[in-house]
C-alpha positions as CSV (number, residue, x, y, z in Angstrom):
1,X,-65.5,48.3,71.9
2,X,-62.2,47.9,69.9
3,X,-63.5,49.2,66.6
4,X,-65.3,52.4,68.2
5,X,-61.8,52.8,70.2
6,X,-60.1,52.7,66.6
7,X,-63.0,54.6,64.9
8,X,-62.2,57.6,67.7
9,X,-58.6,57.5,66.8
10,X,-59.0,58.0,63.5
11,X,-61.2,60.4,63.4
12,X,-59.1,62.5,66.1
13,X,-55.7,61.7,64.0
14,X,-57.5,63.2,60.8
15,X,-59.1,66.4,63.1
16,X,-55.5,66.9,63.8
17,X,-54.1,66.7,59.9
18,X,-56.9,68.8,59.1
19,X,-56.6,71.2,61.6
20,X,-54.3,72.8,64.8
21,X,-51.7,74.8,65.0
22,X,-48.8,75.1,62.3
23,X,-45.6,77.2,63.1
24,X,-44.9,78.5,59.0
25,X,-41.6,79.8,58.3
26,X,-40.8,81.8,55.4
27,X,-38.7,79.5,53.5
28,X,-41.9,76.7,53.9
29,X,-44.5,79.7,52.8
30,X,-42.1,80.0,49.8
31,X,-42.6,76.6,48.7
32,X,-46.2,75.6,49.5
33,X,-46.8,78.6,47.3
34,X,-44.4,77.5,44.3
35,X,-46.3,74.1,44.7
36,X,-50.1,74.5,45.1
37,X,-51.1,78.1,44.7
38,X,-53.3,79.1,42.7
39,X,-51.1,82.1,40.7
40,X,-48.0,79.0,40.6
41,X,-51.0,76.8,38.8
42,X,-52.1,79.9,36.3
43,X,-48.2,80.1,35.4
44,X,-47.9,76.8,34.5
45,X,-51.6,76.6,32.6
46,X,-49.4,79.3,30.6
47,X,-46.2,77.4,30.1
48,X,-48.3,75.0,29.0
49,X,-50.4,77.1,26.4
50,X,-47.1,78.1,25.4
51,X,-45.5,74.8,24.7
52,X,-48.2,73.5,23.0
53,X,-48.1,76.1,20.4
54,X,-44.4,75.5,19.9
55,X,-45.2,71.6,19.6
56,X,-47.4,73.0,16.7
57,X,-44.9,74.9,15.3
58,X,-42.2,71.6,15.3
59,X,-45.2,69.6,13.6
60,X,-45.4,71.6,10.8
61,X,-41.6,71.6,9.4
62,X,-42.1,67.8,9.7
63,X,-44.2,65.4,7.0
64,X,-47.5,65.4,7.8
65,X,-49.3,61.9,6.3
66,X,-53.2,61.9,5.4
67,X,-55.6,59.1,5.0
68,X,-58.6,60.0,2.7
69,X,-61.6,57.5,1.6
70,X,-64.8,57.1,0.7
71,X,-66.6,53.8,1.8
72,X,-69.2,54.2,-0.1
73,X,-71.0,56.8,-2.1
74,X,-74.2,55.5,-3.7
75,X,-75.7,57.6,-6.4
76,X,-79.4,57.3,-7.9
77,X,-80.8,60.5,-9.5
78,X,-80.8,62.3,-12.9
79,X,-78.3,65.0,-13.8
80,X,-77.8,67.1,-17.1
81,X,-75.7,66.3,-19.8
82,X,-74.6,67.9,-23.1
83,X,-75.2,66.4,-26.2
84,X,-72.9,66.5,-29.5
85,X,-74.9,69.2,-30.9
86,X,-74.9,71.4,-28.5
87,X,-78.5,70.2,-26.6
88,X,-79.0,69.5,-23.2
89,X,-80.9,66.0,-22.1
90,X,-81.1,64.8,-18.8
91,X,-79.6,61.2,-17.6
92,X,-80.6,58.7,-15.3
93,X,-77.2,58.0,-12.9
94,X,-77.1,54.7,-10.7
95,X,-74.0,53.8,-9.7
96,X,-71.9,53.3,-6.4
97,X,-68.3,54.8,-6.2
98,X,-65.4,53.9,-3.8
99,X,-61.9,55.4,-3.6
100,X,-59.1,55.7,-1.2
101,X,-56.2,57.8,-1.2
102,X,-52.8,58.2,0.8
103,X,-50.7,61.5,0.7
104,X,-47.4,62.5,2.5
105,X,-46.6,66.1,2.1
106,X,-43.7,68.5,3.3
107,X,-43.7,72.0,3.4
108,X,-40.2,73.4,2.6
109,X,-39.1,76.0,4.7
110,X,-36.3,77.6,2.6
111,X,-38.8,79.0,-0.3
112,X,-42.3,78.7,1.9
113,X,-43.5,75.9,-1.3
114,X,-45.3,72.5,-0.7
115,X,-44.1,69.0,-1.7
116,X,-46.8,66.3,-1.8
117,X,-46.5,62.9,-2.8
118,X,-50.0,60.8,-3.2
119,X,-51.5,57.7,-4.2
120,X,-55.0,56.6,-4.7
121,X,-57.5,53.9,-6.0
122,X,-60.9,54.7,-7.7
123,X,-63.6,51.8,-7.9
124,X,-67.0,52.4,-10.0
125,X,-69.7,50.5,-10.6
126,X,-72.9,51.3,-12.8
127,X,-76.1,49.5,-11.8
128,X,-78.2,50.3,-15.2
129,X,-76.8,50.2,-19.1
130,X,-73.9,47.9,-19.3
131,X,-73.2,47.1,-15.4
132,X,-69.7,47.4,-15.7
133,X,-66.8,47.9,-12.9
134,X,-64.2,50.2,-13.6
135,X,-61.0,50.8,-11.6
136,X,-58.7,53.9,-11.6
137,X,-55.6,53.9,-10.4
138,X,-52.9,57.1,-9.7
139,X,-49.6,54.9,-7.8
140,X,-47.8,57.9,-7.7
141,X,-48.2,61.6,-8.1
142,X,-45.4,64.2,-7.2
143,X,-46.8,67.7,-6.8
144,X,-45.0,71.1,-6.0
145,X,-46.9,74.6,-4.9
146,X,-44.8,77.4,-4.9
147,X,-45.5,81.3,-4.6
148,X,-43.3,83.5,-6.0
149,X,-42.4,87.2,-4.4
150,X,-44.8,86.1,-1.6
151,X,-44.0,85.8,1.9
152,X,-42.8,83.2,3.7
153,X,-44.0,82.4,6.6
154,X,-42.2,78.8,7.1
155,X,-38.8,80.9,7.4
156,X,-40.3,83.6,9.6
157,X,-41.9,81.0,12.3
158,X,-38.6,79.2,12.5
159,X,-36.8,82.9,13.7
160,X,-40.4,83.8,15.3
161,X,-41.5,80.4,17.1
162,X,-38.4,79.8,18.7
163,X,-38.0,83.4,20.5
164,X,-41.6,82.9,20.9
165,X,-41.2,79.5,23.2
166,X,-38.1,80.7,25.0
167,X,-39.9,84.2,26.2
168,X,-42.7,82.1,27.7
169,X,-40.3,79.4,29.5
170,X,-39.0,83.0,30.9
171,X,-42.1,84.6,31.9
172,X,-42.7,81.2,33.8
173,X,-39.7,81.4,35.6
174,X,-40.4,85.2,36.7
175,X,-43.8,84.3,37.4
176,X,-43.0,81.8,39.9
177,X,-40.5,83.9,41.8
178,X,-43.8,86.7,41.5
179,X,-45.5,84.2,43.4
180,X,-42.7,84.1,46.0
181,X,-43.2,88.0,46.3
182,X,-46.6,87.3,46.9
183,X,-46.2,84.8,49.5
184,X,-43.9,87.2,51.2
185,X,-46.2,89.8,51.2
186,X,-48.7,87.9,52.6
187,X,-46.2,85.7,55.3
188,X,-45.4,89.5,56.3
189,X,-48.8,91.0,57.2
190,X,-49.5,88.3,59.2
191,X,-46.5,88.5,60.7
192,X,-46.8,92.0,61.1
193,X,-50.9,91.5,62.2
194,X,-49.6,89.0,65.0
195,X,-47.0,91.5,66.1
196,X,-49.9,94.1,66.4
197,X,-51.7,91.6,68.8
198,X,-48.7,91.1,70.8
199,X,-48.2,95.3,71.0
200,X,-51.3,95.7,72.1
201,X,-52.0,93.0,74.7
202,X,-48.8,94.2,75.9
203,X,-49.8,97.7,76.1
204,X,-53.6,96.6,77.7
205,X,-51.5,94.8,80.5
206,X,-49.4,97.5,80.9
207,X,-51.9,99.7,81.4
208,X,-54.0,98.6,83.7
209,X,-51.4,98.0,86.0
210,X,-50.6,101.4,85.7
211,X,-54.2,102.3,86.2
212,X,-54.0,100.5,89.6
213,X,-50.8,101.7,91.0
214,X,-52.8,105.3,89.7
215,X,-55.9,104.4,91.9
216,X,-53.6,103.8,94.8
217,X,-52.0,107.1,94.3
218,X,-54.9,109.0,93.8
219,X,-56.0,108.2,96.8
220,X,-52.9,109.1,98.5
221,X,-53.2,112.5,97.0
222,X,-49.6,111.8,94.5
223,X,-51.3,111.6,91.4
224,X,-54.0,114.4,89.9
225,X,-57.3,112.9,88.4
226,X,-56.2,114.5,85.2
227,X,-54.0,111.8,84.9
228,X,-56.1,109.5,86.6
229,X,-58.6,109.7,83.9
230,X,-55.8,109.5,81.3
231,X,-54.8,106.2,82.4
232,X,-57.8,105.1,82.4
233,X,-58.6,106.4,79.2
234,X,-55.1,104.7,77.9
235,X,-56.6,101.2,79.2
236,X,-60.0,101.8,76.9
237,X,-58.4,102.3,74.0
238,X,-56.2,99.5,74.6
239,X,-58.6,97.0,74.9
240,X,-60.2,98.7,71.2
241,X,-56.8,98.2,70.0
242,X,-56.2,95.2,70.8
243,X,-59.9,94.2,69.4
244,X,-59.2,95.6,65.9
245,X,-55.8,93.8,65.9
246,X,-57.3,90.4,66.8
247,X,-59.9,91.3,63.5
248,X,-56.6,92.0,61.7
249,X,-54.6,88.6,62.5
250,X,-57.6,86.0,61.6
251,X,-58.6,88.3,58.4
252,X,-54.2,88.3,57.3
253,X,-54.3,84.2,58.7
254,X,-57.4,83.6,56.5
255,X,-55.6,85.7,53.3
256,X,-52.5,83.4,53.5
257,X,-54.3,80.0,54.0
258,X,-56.1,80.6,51.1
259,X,-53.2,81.5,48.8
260,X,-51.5,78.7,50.1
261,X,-54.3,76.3,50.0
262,X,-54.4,75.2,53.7
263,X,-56.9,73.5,55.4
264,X,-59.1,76.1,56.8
265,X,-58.8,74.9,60.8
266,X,-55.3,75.2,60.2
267,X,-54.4,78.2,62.9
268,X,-50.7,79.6,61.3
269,X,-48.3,81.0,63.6
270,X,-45.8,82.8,61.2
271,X,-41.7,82.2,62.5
272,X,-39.9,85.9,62.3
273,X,-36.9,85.1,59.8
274,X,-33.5,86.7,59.7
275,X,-32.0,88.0,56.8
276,X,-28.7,86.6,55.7
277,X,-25.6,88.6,54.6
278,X,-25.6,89.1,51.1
279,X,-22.9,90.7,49.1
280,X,-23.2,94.7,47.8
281,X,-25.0,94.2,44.2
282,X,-23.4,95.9,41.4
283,X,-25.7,97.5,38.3
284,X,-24.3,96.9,35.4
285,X,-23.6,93.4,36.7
286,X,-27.6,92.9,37.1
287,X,-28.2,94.5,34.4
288,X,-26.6,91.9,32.3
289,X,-27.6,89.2,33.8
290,X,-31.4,90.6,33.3
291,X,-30.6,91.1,29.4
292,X,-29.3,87.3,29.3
293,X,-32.3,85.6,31.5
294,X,-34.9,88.2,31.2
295,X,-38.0,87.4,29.1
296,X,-38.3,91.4,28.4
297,X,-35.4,90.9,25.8
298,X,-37.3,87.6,24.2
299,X,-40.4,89.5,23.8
300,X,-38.3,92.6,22.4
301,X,-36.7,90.5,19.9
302,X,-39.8,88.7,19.0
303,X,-42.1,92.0,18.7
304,X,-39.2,93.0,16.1
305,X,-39.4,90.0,14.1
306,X,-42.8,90.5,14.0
307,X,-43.4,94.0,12.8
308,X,-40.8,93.1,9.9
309,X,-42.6,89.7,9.1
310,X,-45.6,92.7,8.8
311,X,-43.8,94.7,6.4
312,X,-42.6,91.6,4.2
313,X,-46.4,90.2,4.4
314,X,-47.6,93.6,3.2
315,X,-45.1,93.4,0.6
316,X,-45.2,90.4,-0.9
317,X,-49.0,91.2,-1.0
318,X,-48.2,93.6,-3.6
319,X,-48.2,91.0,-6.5
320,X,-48.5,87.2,-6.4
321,X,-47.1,84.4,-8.5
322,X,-48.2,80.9,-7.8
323,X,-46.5,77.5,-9.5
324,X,-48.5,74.5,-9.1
325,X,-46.7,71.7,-10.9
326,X,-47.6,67.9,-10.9
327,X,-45.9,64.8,-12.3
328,X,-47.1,61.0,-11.7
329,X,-48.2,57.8,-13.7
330,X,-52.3,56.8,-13.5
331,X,-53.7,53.7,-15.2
332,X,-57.6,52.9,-15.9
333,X,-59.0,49.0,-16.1
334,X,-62.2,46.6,-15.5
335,X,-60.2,44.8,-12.6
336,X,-58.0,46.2,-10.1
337,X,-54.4,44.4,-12.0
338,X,-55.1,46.5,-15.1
339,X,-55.3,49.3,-13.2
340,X,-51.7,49.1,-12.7
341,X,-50.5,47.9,-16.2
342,X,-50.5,49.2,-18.5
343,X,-49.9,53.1,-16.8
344,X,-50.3,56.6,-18.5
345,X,-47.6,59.6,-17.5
346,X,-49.2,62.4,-16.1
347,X,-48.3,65.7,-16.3
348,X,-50.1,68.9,-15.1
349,X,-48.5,72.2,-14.9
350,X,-50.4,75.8,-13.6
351,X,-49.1,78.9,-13.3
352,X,-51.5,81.7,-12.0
353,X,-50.8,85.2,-11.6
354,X,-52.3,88.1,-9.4
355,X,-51.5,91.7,-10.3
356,X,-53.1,94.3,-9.3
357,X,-53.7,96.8,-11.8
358,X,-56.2,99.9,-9.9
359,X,-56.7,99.3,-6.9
360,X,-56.4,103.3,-5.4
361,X,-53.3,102.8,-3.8
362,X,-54.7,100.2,-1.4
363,X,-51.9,97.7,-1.1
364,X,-49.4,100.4,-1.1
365,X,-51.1,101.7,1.5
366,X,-51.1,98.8,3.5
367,X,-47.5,98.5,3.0
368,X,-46.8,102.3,4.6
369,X,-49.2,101.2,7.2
370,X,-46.6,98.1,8.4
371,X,-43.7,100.6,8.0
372,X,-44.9,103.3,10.2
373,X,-46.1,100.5,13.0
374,X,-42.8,98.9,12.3
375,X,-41.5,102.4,13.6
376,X,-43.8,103.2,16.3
377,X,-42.9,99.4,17.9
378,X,-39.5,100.3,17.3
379,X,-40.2,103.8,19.3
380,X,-42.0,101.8,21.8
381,X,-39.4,99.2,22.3
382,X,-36.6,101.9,23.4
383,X,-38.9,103.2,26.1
384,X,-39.4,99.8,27.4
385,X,-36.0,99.1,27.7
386,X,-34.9,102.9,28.7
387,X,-37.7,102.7,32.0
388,X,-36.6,98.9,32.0
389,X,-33.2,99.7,33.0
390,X,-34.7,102.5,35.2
391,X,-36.3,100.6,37.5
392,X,-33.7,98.0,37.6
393,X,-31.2,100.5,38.8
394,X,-33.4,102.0,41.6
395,X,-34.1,98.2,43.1
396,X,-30.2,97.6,42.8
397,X,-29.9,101.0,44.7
398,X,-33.1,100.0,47.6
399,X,-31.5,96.4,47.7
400,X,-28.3,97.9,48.7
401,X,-29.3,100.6,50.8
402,X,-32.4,97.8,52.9
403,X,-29.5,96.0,54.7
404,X,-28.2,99.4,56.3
405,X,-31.8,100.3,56.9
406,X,-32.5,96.9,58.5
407,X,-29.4,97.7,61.3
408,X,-31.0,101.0,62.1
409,X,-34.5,99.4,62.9
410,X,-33.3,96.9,65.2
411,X,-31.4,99.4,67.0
412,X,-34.3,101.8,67.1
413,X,-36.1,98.9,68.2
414,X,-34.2,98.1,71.0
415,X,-33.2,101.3,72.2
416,X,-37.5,102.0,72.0
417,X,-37.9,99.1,74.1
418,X,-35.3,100.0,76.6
419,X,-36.9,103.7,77.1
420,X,-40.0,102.2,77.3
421,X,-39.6,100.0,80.4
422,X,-37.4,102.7,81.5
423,X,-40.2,105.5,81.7
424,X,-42.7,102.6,82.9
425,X,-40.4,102.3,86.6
426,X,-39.6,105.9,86.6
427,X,-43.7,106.7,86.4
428,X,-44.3,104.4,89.1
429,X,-42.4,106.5,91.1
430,X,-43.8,109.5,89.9
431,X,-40.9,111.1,88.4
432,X,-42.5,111.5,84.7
433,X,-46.2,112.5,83.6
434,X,-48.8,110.4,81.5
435,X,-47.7,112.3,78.3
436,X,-44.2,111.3,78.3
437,X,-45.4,107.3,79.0
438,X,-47.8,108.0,76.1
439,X,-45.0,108.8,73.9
440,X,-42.7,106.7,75.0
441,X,-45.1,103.7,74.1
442,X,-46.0,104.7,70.8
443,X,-42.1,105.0,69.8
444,X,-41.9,101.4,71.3
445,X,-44.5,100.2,68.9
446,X,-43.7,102.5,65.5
447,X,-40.0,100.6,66.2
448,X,-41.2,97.1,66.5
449,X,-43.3,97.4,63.3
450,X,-40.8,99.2,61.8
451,X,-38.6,96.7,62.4
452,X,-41.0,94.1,60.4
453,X,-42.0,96.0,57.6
454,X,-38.0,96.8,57.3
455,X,-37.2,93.1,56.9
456,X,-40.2,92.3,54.2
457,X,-38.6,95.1,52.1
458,X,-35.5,93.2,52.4
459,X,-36.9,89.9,51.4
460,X,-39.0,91.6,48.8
461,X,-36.4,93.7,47.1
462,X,-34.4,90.2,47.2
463,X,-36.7,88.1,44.6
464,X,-37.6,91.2,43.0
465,X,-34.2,90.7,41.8
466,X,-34.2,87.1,41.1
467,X,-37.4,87.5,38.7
468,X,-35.9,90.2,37.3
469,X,-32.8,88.8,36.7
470,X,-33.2,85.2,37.0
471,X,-30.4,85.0,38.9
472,X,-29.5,82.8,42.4
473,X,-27.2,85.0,44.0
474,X,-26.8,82.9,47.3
475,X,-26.0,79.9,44.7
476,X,-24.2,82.0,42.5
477,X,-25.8,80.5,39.3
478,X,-29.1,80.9,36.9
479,X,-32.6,80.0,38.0
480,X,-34.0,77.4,35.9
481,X,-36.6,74.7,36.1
482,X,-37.1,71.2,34.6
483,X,-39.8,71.8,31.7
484,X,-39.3,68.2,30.6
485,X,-40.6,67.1,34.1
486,X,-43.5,70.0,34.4
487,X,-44.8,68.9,31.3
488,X,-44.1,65.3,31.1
489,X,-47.9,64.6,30.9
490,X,-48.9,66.7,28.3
């Protein structure tokens, strides 16, 4: 009996977690969305991308190390070979080979070349004619490629990469306050949905206890039945208002438990928040802050970099010069120790060259097609920024005109509310008609949800400007995040 007791209360503690009722303010919505959305999780899958590619970048300017070997190759067939007077025969092979080889190379940024250093051991053994075992050696080989009037693209990734990294860690940070914008809009329409349920049960008790004092004054012979049938026309459409609304609420509940992952017994009641006195914003203050934090002015710059890094590609395409230059010792022996002594320099030196002589104006054409898309990002650049700074000035302008908004839709609320009940008491005493209480109730509700949708502008306009900007202007200071921690397990 104690184990079923204990079985029961789990399973009701657990029917509780899962489910009931959850009073969500807006600061909570905020941060159940930051944490375990799914747009917060496709912002950081980005950041992610994004960092991984810089990690590539970072690998490259450092020296890479390569293991190479063959364990073993066995070889039993005929091949061709050549004899000293100028006739082909064919040879029986029958051998096994071995070798292994170790290289560290560096690229070198400054001229776009390639320094290698190797070393590697060769082992052969014939298994027909004389059976011997022969052993080459290499213990060091220095070796240098170089292109000449090519580009480089080791110095353009290190001024590419970097603005590259640093526009994605800001896209992140705008993205997650766009997912704050998100969970406001979605916080708000329930709000707003739950608000509308409220109106109209309200307005359905309201009017049928206006439909019965009616009754009792129709039959007293105060009230037509013009208005009689009005009233109780105003109670039928009531009670289909306050159906639709009810749809409203548990469609907006079920929209915002789902972006915010909630257990889907969860029933949200949504808190009304208050907005908090904020200082008049000033443009060209945003406006610099958004050219400091903004990714808009990272992508800008890298989008630059990278229509010149076209032109200087199509350039250096015009004619190419490579160096490949090689100096080491190598050293040949029966056993493994003569190998290594005595050793042999070795030297090998290439220089190849690539010129075009006709080719119908096809590289130069190239070449004028980088220019002119060098100009046309260019063009498209200034429009960004122009309608950039655009918009930025008309949300400074809403921002500071919402707060004075905000004052006039409480008071229209209230003073609504106030005429409503008003006109209520003086049609009970039959001093008004059914149109005027009509009218009367509809201001009442256009005010309350005015009110609402008044205050989500607010908020919205708010961390519009903090994506935009990247800016904390209750904490005075920039918005950042811990990227060492968010990607600590990558």
């Amino acid at each position: 009996m104690r184990r079923i007791l204990t079985i029961f209360c789990i399973l009701l503690c657990a029917s509780v977690a899962r489910g009931g009722v959850r009073h969500l303010t807006l600061d909570e919505a905020i941060n159940l969305a930051r944490l375990q959305s799914l747009d917060a999780a496709v912002a950081l899958d980005e950041l992610r991308s994004a960092y991984w590619q810089y990690r590539i970048y970072r690998a490259g300017l450092l020296p890479e190390v390569q293991l190479t070997a063959t364990l073993p190759a066995y070889s039993r067939n005929y091949s061709s070979y050549q004899n000293s007077d100028g006739s082909y025969t064919f040879v029986r092979n029958n051998f096994m080979q071995m070798n292994g080889g170790l290289t560290v190379q560096q690229s070198i940024w400054a001229t776009g070349g390639t320094l290698s250093l190797s070393s590697s051991l060769d082992y052969l053994k014939m298994f027909s004619g004389n059976r011997q075992e022969r052993y080459m050696s290499v213990p060091f080989a220095l070796t240098l490629r170089q292109p000449i009037f090519g580009v480089n693209s080791a110095k353009w990734n290190r001024r590419i990469e970097p603005v590259r990294y640093a526009e994605a860690q800001a896209a992140f940070l705008s993205a997650t306050e766009q997912v704050t914008m998100s969970a406001i809009g979605y916080f708000f329409n329930l709000l707003l949905a739950e608000e509308n349920v409220n109106i109209a049960r309200q307005n359905l008790s309201n009017a049928e206890s206006l439909y019965a004092v009616a009754e009792s004054k129709h039959r007293m012979g105060i009230i037509s039945d013009n208005d009689l049938l009005q009233l109780r026309l105003n109670v039928l459409n009531a009670r289909a208002s306050l159906t639709d609304c009810e749809s409203g609420l548990k469609s907006n509940m079920f929209t915002l438990r789902s972006f915010l992952m909630l257990d889907e017994d969860t029933e949200i009641i949504p808190v009304m928040p208050e907005a908090f006195s904020t200082p008049t914003l000033v443009y060209e203050d945003v406006l610099q802050k958004a050219l400091q934090n903004n990714s808009i002015t990272k992508n800008i710059a890298r989008r630059r970099l990278q229509a010149d890094y076209d032109v200087a590609s199509a350039r250096g395409n015009m004619r190419s010069i490579n160096l490949t230059a090689q100096v080491g010792v190598d050293g040949m022996g029966q056993r493994p120790s003569e190998a290594y002594n005595p050793l042999n320099d070795n030297q090998y030196v290439e220089v190849g060259v690539q010129i075009p002589l006709l080719d119908w104006g096809k590289r130069r054409g190239r070449l004028r097609v980088a220019k002119s898309s060098r100009e046309i990002t260019a063009g498209r650049l200034e429009l960004e920024m122009r309608s950039f700074k655009q918009e930025l000035f008309i949300l400074v302008e809403q921002f500071n005109n919402q707060r004075r908004q905000m004052e006039i839709a409480i008071e229209a609320d209230t003073i609504a509310t106030r005429r409503y009940n008003s006109n209520v008491e003086t049609f009970k005493i039959g001093k008004i008609s059914t149109l005027d209480l009509n009218d009367a109730q509809v201001s009442k509700d256009q005010a309350r949800r005015s009110r609402i949708s008044e205050l989500m502008y607010y908020w919205y306009y708010w961390y519009r400007l903090r994506s935009i900007t990247l800016w904390d202007y209750e904490k005075n200071c920039n918005i950042n995040a811990d990227f060492d921690r968010l990607l600590k397990n990558e």
